[in-house]
C-alpha positions in Angstrom: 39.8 8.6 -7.3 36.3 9.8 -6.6 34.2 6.6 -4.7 30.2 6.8 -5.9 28.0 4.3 -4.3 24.9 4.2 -6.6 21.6 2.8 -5.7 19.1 1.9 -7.6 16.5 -0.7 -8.0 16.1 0.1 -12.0 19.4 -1.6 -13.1 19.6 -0.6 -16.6 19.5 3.3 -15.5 21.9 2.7 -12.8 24.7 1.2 -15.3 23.3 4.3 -17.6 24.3 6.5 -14.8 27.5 4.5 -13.5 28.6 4.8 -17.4 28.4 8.9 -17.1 30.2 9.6 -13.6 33.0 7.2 -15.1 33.5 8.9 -18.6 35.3 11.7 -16.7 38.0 9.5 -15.6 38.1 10.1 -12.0 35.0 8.4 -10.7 34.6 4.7 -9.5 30.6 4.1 -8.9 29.3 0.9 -7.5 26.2 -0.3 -8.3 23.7 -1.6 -5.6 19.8 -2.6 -6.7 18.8 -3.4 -3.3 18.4 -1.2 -0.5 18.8 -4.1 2.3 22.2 -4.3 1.0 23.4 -0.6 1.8 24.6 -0.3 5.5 26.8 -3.9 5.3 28.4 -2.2 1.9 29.2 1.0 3.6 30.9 -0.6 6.4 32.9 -2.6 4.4 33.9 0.2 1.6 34.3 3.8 1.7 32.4 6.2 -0.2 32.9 9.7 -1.0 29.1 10.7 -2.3 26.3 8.3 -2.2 23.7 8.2 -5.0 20.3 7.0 -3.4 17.2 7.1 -5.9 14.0 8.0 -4.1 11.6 5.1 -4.4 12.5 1.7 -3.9 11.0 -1.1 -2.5 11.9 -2.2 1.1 13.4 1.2 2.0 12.4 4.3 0.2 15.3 6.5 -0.3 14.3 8.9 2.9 14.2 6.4 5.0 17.1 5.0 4.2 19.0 8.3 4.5 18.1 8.4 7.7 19.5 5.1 8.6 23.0 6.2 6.8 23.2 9.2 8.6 22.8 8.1 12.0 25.5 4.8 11.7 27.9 7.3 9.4 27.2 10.9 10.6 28.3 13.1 7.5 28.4 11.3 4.8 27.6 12.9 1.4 24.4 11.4 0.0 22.5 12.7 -3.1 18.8 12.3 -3.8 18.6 10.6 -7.9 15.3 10.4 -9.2 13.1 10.8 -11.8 10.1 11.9 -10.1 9.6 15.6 -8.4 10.3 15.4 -5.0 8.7 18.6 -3.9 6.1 17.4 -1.9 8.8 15.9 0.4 11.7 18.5 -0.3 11.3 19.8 3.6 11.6 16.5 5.1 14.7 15.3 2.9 16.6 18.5 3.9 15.9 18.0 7.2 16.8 14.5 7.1 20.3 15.9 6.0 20.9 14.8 2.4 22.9 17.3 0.7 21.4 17.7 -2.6 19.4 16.2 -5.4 19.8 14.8 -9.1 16.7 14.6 -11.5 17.2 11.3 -13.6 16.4 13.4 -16.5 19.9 15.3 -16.2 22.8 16.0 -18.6 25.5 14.1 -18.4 27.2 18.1 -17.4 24.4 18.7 -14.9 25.1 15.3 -13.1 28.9 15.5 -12.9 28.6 18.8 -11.6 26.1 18.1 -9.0 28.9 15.6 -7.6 32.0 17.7 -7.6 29.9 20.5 -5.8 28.9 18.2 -3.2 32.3 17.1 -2.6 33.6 21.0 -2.2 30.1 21.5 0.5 28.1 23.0 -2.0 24.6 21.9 -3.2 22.9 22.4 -6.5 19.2 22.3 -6.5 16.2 23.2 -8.8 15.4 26.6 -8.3 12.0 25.5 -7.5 13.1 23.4 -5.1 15.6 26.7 -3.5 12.2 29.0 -3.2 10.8 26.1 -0.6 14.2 26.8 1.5 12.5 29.4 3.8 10.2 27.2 6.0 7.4 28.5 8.8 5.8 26.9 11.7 2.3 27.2 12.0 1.0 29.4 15.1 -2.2 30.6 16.5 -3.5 33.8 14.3 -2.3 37.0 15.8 -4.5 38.6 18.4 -6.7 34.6 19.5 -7.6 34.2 22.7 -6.3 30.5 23.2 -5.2 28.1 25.8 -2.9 27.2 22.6 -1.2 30.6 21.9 2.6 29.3 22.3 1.7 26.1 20.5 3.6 25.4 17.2 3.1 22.6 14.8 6.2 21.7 12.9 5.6 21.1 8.7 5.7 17.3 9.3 3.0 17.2 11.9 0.9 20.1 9.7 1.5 17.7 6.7 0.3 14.4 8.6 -2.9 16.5 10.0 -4.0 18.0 6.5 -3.5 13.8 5.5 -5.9 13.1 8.4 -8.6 15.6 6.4 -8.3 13.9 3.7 -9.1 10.7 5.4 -5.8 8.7 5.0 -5.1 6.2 7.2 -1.6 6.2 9.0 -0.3 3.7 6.9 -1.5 5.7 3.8 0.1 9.0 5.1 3.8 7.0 5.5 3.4 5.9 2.4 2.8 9.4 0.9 5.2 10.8 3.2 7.7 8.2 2.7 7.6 7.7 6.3 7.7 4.5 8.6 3.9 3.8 9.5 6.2 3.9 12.8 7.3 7.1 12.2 3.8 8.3 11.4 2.2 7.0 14.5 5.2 8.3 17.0 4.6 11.7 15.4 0.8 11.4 16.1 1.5 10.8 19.4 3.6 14.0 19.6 0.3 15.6 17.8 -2.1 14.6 20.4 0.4 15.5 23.8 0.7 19.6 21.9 -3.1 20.0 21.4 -4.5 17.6 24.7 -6.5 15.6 22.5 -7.0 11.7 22.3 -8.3 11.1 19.2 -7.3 12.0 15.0 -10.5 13.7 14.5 -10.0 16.5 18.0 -6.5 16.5 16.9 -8.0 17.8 13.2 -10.8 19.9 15.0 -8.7 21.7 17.9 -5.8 22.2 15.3 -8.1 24.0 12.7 -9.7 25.7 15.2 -7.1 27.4 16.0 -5.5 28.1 13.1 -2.5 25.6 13.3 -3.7 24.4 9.4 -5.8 25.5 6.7 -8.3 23.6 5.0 -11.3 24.9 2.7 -13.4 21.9 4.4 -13.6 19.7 7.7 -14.8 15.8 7.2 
């Protein structure tokens, strides 16, 4: 018997869902609406895949991937949502989820999706697979710069094009379904590379020299 711990703060789509992995036969899923409640029911039950949807109150579902795969290093978990998750596809495969589910998937699609995660294998939207190959930003070819072996990674590119657009930190988490925490530890990281004290020489130096674009500076 396959164990499937499904989370979801939207009940009546989570039995929807619980009612599909079970129709096979070989599936038992567990619902869980809360978030708060995930870490005390993994320690107490095991679970071959987890089903985490993406935004939840308390802790979104990157966050709380995070907090799964540092207490219980390899387990299975599987983004289910029904919104796109492009904008933060880069940061959930680094996080180390092995695959997502659009709510908006046949019953086929979704069954599969599982099976393929318990063999190692991951099933994605192929415009999700063209974002695989990722780059760092570095200083254009051929610039004369004190920052020539500097490299901002895409998180710290992502929170210095939020800074343009004049988000605060607690704005960017939110769009980044980070910790404001998070955000502000990876500032910090953004100041010590460029040897700047403040958001705006961080978003000067940085387009400067060519570590982001932007078609305008505030």
């Amino acid at each position: 018997m396959i164990n499937i711990l499904l989370v979801d703060d939207h009940i009546a789509v989570a039995l929807g869902t619980k009612g599909i992995l079970e129709s096979k036969g070989d599936i038992k899923a567990t619902v869980l609406s809360s978030s708060e409640l995930v870490i005390n029911e993994i320690h107490s039950n095991d679970y071959d895949i987890i089903l985490l949807d993406l935004y939840m109150p308390v802790l979104n579902g990157l966050e709380l991937s995070k907090q799964i795969l540092e207490i219980f290093p390899g387990k299975k978990i599987i983004i289910y949502t029904g919104f796109d998750v492009s904008a933060h596809f880069n940061l959930l495969v680094e996080t180390g989820v092995s695959g997502f589910i659009s709510k908006a998937s046949t019953s086929e699609q979704i069954l599969c999706s599982i099976y393929c995660a318990l063999r190692g294998e991951t099933v994605i939207p192929t415009n999700l697979f063209q974002q695989l190959r990722r780059s760092e930003a570095r200083p254009q070819l051929g610039m004369k710069s004190e920052l020539k072996d500097i490299t901002l990674n895409e998180r710290e590119q992502l929170i210095l094009v939020s800074i343009a657009e004049g988000l605060t930190n607690r704005e960017i988490a939110e769009k980044l379904l980070y910790s404001q925490r998070s955000v502000e530890y990876i500032l910090t990281g953004i100041f010590n590379k460029l040897d700047v004290r403040s958001r705006a020489e961080a978003l000067m130096k940085a387009n400067k020299h060519a570590l982001i674009t932007m078609t305008s500076m505030p």
